[in-house]
PyMOL CGO cylinders between C-alpha atoms (Angstrom):
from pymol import cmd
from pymol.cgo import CYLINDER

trace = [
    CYLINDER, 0.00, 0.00, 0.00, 1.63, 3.47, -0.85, 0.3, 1, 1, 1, 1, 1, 1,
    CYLINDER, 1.63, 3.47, -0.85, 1.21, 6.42, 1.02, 0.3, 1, 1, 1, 1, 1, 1,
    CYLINDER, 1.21, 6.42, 1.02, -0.07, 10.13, 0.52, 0.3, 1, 1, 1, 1, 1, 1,
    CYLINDER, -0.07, 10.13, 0.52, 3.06, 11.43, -0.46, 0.3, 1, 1, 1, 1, 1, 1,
    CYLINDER, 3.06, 11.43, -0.46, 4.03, 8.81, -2.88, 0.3, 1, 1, 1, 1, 1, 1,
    CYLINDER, 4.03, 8.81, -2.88, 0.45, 9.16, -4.85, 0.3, 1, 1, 1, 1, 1, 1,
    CYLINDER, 0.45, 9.16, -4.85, 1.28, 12.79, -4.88, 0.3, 1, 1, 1, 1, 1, 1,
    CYLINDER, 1.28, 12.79, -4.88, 4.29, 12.15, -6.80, 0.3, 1, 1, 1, 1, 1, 1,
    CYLINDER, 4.29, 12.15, -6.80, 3.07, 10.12, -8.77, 0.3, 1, 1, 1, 1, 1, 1,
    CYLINDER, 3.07, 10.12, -8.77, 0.38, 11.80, -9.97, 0.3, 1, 1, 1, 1, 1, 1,
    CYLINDER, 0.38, 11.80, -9.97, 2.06, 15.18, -10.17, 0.3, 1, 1, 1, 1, 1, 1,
    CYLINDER, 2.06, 15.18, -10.17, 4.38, 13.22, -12.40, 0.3, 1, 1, 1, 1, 1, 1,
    CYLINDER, 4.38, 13.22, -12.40, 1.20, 11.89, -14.77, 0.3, 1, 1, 1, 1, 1, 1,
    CYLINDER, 1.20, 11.89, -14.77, 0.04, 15.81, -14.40, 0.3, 1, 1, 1, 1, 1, 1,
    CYLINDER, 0.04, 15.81, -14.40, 2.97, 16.33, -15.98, 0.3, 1, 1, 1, 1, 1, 1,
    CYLINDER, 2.97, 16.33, -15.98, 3.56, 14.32, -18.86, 0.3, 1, 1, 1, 1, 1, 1,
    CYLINDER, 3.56, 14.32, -18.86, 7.06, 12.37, -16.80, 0.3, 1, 1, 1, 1, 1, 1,
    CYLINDER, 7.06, 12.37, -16.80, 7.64, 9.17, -17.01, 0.3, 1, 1, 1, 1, 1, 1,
    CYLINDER, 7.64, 9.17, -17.01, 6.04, 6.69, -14.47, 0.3, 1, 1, 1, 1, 1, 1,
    CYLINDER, 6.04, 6.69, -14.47, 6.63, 3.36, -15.91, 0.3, 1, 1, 1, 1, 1, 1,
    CYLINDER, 6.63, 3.36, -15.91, 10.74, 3.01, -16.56, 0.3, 1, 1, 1, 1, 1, 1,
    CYLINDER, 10.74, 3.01, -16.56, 12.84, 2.59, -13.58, 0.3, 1, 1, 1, 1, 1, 1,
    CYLINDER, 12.84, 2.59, -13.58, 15.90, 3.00, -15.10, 0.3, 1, 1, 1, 1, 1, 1,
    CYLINDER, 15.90, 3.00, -15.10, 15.15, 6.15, -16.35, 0.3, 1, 1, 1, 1, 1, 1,
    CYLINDER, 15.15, 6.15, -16.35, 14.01, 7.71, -12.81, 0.3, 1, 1, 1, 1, 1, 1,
    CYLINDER, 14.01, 7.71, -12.81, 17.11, 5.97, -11.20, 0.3, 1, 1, 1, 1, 1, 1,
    CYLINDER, 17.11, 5.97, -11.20, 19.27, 7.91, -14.00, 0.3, 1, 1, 1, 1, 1, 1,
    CYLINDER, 19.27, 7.91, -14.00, 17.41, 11.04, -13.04, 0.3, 1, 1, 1, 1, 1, 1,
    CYLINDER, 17.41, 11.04, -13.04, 18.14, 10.79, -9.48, 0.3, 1, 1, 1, 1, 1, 1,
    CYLINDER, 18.14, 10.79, -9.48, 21.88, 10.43, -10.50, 0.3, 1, 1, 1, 1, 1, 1,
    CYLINDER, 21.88, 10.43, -10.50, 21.60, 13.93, -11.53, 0.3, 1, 1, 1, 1, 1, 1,
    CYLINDER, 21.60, 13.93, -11.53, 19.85, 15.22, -8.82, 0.3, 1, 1, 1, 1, 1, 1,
    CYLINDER, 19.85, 15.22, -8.82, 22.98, 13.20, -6.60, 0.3, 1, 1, 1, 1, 1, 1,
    CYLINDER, 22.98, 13.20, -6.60, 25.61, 15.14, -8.86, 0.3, 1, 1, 1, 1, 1, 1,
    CYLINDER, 25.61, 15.14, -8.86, 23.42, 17.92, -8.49, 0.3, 1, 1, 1, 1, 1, 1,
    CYLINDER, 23.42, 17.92, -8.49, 23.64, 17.62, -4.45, 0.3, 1, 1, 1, 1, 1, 1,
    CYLINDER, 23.64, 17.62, -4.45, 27.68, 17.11, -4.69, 0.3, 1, 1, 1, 1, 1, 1,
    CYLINDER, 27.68, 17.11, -4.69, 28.16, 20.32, -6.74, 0.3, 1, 1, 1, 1, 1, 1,
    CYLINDER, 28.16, 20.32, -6.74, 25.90, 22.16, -4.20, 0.3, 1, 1, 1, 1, 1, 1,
    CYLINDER, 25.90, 22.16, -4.20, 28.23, 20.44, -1.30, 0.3, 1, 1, 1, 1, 1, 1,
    CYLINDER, 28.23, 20.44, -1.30, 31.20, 21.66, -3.22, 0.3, 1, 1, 1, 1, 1, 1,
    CYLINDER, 31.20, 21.66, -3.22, 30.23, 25.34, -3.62, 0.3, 1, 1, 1, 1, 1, 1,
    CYLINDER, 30.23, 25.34, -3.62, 28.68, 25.63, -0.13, 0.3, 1, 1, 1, 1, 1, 1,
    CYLINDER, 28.68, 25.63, -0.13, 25.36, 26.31, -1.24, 0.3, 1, 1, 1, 1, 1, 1,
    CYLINDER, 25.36, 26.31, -1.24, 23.28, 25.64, 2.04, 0.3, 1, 1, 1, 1, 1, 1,
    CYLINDER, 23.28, 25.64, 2.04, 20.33, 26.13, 0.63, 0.3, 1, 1, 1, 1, 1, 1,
    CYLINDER, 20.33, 26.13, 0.63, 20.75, 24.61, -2.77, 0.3, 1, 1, 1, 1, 1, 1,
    CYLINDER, 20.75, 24.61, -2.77, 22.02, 21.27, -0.78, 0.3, 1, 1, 1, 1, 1, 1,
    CYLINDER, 22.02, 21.27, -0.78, 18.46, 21.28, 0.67, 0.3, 1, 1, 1, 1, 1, 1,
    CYLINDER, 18.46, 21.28, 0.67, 16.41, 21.60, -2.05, 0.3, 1, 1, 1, 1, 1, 1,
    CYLINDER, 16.41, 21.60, -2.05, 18.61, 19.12, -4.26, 0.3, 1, 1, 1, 1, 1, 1,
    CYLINDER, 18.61, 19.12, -4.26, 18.02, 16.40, -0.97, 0.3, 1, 1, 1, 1, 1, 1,
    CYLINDER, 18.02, 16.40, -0.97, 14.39, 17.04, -1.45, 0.3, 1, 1, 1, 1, 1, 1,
    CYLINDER, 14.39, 17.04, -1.45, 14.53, 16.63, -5.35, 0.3, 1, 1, 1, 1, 1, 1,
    CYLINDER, 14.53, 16.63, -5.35, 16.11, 13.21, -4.50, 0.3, 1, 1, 1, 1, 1, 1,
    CYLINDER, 16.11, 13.21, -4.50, 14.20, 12.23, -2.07, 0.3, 1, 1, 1, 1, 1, 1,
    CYLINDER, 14.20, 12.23, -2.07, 11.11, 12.88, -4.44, 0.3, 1, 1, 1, 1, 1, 1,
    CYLINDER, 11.11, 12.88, -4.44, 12.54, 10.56, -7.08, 0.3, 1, 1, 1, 1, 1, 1,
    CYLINDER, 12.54, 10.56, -7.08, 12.97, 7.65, -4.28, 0.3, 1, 1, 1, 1, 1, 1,
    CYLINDER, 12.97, 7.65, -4.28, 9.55, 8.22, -3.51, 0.3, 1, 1, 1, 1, 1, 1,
    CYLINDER, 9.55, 8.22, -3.51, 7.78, 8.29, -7.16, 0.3, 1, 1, 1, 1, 1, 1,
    CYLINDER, 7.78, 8.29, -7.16, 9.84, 5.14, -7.83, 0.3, 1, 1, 1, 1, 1, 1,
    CYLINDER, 9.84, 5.14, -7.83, 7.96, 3.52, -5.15, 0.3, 1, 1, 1, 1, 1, 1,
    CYLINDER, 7.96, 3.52, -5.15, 5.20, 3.98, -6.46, 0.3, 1, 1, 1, 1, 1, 1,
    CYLINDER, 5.20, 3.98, -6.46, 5.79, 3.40, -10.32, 0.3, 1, 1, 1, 1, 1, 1,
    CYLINDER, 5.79, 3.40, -10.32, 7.27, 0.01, -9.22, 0.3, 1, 1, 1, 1, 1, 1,
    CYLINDER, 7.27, 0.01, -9.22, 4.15, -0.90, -6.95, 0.3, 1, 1, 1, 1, 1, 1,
    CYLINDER, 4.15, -0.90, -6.95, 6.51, -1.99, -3.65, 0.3, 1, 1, 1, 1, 1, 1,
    CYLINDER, 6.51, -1.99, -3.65, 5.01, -0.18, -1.43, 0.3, 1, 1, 1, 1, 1, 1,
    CYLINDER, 5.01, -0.18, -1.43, 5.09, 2.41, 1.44, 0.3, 1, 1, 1, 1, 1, 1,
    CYLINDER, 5.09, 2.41, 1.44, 8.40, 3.98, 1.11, 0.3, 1, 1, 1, 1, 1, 1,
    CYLINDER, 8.40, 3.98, 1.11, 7.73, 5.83, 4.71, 0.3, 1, 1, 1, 1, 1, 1,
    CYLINDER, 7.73, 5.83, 4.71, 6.92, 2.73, 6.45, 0.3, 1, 1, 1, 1, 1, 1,
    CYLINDER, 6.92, 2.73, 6.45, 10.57, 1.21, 4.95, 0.3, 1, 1, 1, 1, 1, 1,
    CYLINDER, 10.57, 1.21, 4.95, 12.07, 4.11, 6.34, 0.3, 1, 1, 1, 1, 1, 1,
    CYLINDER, 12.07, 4.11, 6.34, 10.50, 4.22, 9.84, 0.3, 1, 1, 1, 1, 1, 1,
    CYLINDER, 10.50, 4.22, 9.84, 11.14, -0.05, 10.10, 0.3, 1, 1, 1, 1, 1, 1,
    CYLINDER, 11.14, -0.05, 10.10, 14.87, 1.18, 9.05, 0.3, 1, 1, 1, 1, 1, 1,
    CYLINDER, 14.87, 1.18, 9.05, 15.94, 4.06, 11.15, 0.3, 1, 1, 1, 1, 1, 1,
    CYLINDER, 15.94, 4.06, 11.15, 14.43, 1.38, 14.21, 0.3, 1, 1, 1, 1, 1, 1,
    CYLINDER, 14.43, 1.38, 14.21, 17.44, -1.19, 12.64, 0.3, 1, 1, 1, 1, 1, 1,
    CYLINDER, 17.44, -1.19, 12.64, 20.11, 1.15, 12.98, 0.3, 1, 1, 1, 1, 1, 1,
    CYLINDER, 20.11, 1.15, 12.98, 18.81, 2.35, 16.59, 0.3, 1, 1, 1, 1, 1, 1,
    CYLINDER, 18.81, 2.35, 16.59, 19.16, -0.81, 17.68, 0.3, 1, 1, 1, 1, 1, 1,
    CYLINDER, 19.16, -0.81, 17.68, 22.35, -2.09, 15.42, 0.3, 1, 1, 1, 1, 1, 1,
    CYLINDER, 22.35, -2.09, 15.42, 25.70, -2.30, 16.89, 0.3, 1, 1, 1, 1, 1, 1,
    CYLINDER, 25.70, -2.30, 16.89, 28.97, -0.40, 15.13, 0.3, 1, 1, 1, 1, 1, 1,
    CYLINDER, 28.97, -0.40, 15.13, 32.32, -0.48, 15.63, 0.3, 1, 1, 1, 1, 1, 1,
    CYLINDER, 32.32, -0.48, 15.63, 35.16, 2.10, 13.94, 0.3, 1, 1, 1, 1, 1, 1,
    CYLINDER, 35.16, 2.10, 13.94, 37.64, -0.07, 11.92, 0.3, 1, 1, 1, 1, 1, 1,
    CYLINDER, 37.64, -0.07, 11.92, 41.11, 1.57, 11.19, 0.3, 1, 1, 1, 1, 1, 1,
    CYLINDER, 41.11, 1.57, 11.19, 39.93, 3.49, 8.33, 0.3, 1, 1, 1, 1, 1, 1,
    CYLINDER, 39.93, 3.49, 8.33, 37.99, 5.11, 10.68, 0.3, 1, 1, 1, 1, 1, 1,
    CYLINDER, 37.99, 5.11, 10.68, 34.78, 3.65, 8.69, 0.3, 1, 1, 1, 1, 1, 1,
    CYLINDER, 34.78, 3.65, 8.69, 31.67, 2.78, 10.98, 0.3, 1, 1, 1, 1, 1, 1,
    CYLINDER, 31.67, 2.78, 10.98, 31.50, -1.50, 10.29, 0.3, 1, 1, 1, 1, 1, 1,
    CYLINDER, 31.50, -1.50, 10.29, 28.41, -3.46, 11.35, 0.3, 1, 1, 1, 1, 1, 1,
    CYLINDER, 28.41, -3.46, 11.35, 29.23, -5.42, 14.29, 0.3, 1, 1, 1, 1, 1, 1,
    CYLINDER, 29.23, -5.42, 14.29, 27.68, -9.12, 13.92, 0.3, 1, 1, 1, 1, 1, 1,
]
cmd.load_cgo(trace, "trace")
């Protein structure tokens, strides 16, 4: 079952005239908006980093709907309860490694 935002999405995308039935192209999409993100990192841009993390997040959240596997904030509440409760440890890289 989706939820409110993700039918908002998508239909703002069928509104449109965008794509809602290849994957591939949405993932490529949110490539950009990534690169998009990095260059906004690079310069500093505050704000521009915030709006490019929204633009992302938008495209994670239309492809859960054009592939039909459900309610993307559900996944994310069940995950952010995983890491709570998942164990880390710092390897030498200084990396943060899952600990069993």
């Amino acid at each position: 079952m989706s939820n409110n935002r993700q039918i908002e999405i998508y239909d703002n995308k069928v509104q449109k005239g965008f794509n809602t039935t290849d994957v591939h192209i949405e993932t490529r999409l949110m490539l950009q908006e990534v690169t998009e993100f990095m260059r906004a990192v690079e310069r500093g841009d505050k704000d521009n980093m915030l709006e490019e993390l929204a633009d992302i997040c938008i495209f994670c959240y239309g492809i859960a709907e054009i592939t039909n596997i459900g309610d993307l904030d559900k996944k994310i509440d069940d995950k952010i309860l995983i890491n709570r409760n998942r164990k880390y440890t710092i390897n030498e890289d200084g990396d943060a490694v899952k600990v069993g």
